[in-house]
C-alpha positions as CSV (number, residue, x, y, z in Angstrom):
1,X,16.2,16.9,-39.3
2,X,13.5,19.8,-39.6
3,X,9.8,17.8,-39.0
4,X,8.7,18.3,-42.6
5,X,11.4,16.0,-43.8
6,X,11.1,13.8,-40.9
7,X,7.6,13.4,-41.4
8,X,8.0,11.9,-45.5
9,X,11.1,9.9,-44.5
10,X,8.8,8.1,-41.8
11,X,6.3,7.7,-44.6
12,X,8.8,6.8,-47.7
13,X,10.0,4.1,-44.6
14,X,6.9,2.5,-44.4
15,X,5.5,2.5,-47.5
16,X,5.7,-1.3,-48.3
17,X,3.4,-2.3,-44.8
18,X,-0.4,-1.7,-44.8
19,X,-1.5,1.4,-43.4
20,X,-2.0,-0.3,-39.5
21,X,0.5,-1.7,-39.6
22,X,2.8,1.1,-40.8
23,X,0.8,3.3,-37.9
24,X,2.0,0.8,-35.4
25,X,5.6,0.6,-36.7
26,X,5.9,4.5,-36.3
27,X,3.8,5.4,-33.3
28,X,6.2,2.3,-31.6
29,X,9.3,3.6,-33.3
30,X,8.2,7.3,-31.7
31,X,7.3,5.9,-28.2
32,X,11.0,4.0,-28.5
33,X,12.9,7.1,-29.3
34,X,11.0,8.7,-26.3
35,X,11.9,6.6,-24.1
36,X,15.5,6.1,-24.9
37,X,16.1,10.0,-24.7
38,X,14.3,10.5,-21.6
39,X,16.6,7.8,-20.3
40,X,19.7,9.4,-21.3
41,X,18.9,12.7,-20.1
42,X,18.0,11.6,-16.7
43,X,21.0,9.5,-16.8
44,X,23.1,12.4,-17.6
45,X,21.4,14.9,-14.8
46,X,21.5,12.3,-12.1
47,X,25.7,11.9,-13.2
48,X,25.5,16.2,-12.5
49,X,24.0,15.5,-9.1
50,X,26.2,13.0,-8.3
51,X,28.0,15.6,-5.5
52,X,24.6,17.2,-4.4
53,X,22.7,17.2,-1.5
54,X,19.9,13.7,-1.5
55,X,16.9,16.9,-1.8
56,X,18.5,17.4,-5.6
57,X,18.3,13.7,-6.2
58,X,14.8,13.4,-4.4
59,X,13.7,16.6,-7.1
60,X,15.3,14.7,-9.9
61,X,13.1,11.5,-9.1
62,X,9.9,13.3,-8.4
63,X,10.0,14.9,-11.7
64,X,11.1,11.7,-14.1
65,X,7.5,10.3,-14.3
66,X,6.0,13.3,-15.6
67,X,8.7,14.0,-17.5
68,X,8.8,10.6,-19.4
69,X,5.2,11.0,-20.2
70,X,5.3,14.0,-21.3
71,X,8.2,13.4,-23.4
72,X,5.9,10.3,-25.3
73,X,2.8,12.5,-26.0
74,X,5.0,14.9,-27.5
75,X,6.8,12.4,-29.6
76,X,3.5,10.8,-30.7
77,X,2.4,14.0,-31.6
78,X,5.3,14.6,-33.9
79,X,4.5,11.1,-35.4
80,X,0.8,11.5,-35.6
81,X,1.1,13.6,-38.9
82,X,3.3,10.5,-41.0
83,X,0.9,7.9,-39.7
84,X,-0.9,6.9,-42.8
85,X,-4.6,6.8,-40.7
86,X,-7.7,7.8,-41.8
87,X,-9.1,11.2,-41.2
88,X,-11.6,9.9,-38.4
89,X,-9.2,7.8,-36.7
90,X,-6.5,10.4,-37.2
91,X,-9.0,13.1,-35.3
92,X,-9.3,10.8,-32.3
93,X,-6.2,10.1,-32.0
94,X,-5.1,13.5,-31.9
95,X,-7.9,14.6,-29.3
96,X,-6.6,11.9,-27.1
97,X,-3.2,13.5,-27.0
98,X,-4.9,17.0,-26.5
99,X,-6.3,15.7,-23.8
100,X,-3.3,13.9,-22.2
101,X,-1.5,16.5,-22.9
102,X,-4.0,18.8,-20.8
103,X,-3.9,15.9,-17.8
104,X,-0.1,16.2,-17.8
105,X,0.4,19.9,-17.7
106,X,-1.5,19.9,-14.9
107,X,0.8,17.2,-13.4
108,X,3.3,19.1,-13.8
109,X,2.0,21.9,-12.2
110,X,1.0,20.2,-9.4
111,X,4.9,18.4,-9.0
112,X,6.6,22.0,-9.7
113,X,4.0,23.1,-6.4
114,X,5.4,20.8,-4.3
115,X,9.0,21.4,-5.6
116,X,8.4,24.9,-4.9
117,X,6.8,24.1,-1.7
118,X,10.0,21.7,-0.4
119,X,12.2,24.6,-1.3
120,X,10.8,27.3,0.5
121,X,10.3,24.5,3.3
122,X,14.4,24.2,3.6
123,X,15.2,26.9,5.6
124,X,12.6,26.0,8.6
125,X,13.2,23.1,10.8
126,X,10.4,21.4,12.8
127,X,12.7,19.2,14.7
128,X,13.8,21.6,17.4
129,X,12.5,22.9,20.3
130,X,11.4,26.4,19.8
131,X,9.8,25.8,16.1
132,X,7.0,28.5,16.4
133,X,8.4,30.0,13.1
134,X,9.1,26.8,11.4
135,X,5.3,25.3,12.3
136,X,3.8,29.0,10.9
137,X,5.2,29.0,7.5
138,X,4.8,24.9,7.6
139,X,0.7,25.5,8.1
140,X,0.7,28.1,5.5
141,X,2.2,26.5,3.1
142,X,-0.1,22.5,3.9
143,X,-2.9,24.6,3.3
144,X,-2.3,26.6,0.2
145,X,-1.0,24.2,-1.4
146,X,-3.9,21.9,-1.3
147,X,-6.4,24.7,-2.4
148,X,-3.8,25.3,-5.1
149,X,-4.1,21.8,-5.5
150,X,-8.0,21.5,-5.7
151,X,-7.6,24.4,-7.9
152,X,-5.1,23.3,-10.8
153,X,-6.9,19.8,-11.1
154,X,-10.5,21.7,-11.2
155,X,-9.0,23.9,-14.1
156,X,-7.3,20.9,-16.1
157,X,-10.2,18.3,-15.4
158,X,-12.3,21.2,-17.1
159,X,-10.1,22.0,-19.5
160,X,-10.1,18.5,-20.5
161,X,-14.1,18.4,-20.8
162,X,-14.2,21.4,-22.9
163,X,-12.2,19.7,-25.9
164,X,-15.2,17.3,-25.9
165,X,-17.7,19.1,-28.0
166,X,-20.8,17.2,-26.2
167,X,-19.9,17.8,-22.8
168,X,-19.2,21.1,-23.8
169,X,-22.3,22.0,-24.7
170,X,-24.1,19.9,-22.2
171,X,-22.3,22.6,-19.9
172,X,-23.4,25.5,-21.7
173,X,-27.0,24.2,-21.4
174,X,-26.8,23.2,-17.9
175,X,-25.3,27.0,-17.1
176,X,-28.0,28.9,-19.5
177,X,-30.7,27.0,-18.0
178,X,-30.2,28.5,-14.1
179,X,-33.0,28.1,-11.8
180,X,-33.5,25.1,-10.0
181,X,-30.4,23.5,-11.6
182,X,-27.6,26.1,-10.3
183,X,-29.7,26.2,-6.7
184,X,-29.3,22.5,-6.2
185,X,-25.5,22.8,-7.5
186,X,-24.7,25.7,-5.1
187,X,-26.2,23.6,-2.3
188,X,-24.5,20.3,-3.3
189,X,-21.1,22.3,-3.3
190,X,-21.8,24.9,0.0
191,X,-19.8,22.5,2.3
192,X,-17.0,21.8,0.0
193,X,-16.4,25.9,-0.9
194,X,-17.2,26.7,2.7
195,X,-14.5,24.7,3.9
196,X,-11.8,25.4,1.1
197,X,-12.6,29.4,2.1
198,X,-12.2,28.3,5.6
199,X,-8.9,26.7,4.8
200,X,-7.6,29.7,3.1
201,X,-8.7,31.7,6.0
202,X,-6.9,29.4,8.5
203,X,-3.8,29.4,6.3
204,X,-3.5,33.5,6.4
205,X,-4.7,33.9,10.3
206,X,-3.3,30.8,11.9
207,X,-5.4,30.1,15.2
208,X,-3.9,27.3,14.5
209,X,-0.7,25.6,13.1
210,X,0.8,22.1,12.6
211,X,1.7,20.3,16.2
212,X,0.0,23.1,18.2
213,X,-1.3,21.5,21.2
214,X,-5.1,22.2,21.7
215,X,-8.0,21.1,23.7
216,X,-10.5,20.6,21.4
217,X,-14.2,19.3,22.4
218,X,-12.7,18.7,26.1
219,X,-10.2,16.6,24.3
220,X,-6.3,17.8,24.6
221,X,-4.1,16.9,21.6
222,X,-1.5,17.9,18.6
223,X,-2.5,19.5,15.6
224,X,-1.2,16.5,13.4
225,X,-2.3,17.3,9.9
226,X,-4.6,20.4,8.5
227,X,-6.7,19.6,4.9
228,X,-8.4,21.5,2.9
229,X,-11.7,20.6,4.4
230,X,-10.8,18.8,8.1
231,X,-8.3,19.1,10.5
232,X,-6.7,16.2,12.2
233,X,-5.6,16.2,15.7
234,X,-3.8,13.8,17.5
235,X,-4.5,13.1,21.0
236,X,-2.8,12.1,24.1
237,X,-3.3,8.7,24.0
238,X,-2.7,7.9,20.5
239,X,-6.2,8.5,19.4
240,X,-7.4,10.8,16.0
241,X,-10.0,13.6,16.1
242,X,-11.3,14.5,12.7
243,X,-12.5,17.9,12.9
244,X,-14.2,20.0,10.6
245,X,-12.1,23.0,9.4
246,X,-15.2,25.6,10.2
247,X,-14.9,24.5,13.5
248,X,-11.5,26.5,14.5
249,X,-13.3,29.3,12.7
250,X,-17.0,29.1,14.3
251,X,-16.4,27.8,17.7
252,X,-14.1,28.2,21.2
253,X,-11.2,26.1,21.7
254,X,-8.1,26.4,23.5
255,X,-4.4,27.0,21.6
256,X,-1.5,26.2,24.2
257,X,1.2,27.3,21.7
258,X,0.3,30.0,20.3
259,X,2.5,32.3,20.8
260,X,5.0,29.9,22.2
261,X,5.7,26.4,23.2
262,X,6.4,27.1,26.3
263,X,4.2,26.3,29.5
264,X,3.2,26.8,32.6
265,X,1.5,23.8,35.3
266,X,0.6,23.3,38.6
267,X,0.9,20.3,41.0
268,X,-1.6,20.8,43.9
269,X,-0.7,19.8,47.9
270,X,-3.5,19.5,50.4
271,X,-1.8,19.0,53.9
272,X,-2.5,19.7,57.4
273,X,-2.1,23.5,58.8
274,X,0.5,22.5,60.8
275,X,2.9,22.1,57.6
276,X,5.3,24.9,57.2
277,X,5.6,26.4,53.5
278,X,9.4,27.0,53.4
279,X,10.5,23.3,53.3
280,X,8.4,22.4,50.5
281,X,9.7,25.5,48.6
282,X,13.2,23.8,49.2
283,X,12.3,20.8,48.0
284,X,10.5,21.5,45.2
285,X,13.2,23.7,44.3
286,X,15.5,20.7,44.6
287,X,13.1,18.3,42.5
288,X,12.8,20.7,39.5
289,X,16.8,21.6,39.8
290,X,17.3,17.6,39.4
291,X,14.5,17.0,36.5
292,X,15.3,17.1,33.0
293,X,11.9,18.3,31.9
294,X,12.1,21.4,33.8
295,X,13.4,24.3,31.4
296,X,14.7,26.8,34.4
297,X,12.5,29.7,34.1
298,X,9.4,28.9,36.8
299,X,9.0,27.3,40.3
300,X,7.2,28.1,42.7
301,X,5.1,27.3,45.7
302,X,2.3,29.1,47.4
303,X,-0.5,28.8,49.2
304,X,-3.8,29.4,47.2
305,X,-6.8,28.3,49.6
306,X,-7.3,27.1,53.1
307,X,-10.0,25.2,53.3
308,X,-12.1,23.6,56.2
309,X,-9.4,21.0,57.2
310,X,-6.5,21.4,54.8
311,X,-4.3,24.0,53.2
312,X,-3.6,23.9,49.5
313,X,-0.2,24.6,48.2
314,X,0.4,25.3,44.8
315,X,3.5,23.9,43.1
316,X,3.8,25.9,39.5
317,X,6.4,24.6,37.4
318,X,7.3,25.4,33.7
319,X,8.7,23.6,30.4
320,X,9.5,23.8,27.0
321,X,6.2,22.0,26.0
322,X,3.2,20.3,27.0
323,X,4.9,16.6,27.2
324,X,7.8,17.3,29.1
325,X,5.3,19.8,30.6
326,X,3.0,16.8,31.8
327,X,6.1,14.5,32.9
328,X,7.2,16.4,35.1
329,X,3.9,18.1,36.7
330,X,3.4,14.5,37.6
331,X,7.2,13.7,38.7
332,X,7.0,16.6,41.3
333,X,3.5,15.1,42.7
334,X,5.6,12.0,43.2
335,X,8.3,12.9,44.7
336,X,6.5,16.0,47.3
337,X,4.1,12.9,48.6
338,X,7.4,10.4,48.8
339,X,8.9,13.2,50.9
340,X,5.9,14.3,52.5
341,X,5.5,10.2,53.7
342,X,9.4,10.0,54.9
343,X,10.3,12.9,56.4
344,X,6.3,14.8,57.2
345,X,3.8,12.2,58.2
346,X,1.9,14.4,60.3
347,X,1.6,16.6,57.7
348,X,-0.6,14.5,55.5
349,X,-4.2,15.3,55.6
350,X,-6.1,14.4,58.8
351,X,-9.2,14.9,60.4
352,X,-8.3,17.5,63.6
353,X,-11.7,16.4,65.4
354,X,-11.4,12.9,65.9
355,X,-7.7,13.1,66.7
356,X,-8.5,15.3,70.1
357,X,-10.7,13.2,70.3
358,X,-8.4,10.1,70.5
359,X,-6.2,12.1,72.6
360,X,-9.1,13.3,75.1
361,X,-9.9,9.4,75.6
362,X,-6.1,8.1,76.2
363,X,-5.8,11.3,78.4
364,X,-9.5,10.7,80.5
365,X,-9.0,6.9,80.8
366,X,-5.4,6.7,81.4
367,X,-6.4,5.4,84.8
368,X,-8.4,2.5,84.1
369,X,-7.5,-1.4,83.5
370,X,-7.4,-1.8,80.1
371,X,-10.7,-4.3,80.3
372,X,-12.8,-1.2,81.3
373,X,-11.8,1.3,79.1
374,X,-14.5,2.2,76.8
375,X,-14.0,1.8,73.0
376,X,-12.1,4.7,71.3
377,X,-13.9,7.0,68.6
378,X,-13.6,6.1,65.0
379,X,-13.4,8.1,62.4
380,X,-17.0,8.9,60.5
């Protein structure tokens, strides 16, 4: 039925009811038919993706709300012109769906973003080991989408202001007059653009990415989430560190994945001179072959300083990450001491001058009764 007809059939219809109440009867007749059709179409297009994947049903539901409201403002719109209203009341209520109208566009803009977002987000995975591919396009994509985000509702929360002639020109005055008034504006909004640059910034460079493990203020954690003004970062011990996005961009920190996930630790010895290298090299060899953190590319032992009384041996060690990199940095100090205590008790650190000194007295005294032997040194 072309709208023309449509429109004086609604009106022949309700002809006998006052003009309210004939309003009512078609604006609720209009919002019924909306309804009812949205219904049946997304009954019919969830029936089509009945043998898809759950992400074309997941679409399907993340598009139904703004779908069904769109579909009622454009079906009260159609109705508006055989409501018998007055001109005033009429005007008002079409301004109000102008304005919804503008809202929901931009609703739907910002769901088609994220639609578009989880598509191009299919063919990465974040749940594997090396995901240094996957965690770039995942940070690029966080980061412009909320400055696309801050964008769209900037443009349609103005858009909305300029059908409303008062605010409009309350703009126009507020923009003509300069000065003092667009100084203090610039000022109020210096952070909030400084950081939005800062994100866009982030997003095309990338010193850092999603689950990158930084040290960050002396602080080592995870890059957990990136806005479009802070950066969140969790740390070790289940702690979060809200950063300021200028801060990755103005001052030093420290990136552990950058280029990879993979690592590189140390477990330190200190043990007496006397301690040959070669069996620690075996056993650490043995300790990492055994360890299911240890990813098979690095270990190995060397001496990297003697010091006054004890020599310290450096046990390097890699892994695919920094937790499995910190597991077993820490399972090969345990078990080196373990084995160092059983099978190398002399090797553990000891002070040289009071033991010949201990000697020197069971050697010197050996002679004497046991009452007049003199008390043995101690250690200071």
């Amino acid at each position: 039925m072309p709208p023309l007809t449509l429109v004086a059939w609604l009106r022949e219809s309700t002809a006998w009811a006052p003009p309210w109440l004939a309003s009512l009867i078609i604006f609720g007749a209009a919002l019924a038919f909306a309804l009812t059709a949205h219904e049946a179409i997304v009954r019919l297009v969830r029936r089509a993706l009945t043998r898809r994947d759950e992400f074309w049903r997941a679409l399907l539901v993340r598009t139904r709300r703004p779908g069904r409201v769109l579909t009622v403002i454009i079906a009260l719109g159609v109705a508006l012109p055989a409501a018998p209203l007055r001109a005033g009341a009429a005007g008002v209520v079409q301004h109000l769906l102008l304005i919804a109208f503008i809202l929901v566009m931009g609703w739907v803009t910002l769901t088609a973003l994220d639609i578009a977002a989880a598509l191009y987000m299919r063919r990465y995975r974040i749940d594997v080991a090396d995901n240094l591919t996957a965690r770039k396009h995942l940070t690029q994509v966080r980061i412009l989408r909320r400055a696309v985000t801050v964008l769209v509702v900037l443009v349609s929360a103005g858009l909305a202001l300029m059908t409303i002639s008062g605010v409009r020109q309350w703009g126009v005055s507020l923009l003509a007059a300069g000065g003092a008034a667009s100084l203090l504006v610039g000022l109020a909004l210096q952070p909030l653009l400084s950081n939005l640059f800062a994100g866009i910034q982030v997003a095309v460079t990338q010193p850092i990415r999603i689950d990158d493990a930084v040290i960050v203020e002396n602080e080592f954690g995870n890059i957990e989430e990136i806005t479009t003004t802070y950066v969140v970062v969790r740390l070790w011990d289940e702690r979060r560190m809200v950063v300021p996005l200028t801060h990755f961009l103005q001052k030093p920190f420290q990136n552990w994945t950058r280029e990879s996930s993979q690592l590189l630790g140390t477990a330190m010895l200190y043990v007496d001179y006397a301690m040959p290298v070669e069996p620690v090299r075996r056993k650490l060899e043995e300790i990492v072959r055994a360890s299911a953190h240890w990813d098979g590319r690095v270990a190995a032992v060397q001496v990297t300083d003697l010091r006054e009384r004890t020599m310290e041996i450096r046990c390097l060690v890699s892994a695919e990450a920094s937790g499995p990199l910190f597991d077993l940095r820490c399972e090969v100090r345990e078990k080196l001491i373990a084995w160092l205590q059983a099978e190398h008790p002399w090797a553990l650190p000891r002070d040289r001058q009071v033991v010949q000194r201990v000697e020197s007295w069971d050697r010197d005294d050996a002679h004497r009764p046991p009452a007049e032997r003199p008390e043995p040194p101690r250690p200071q």
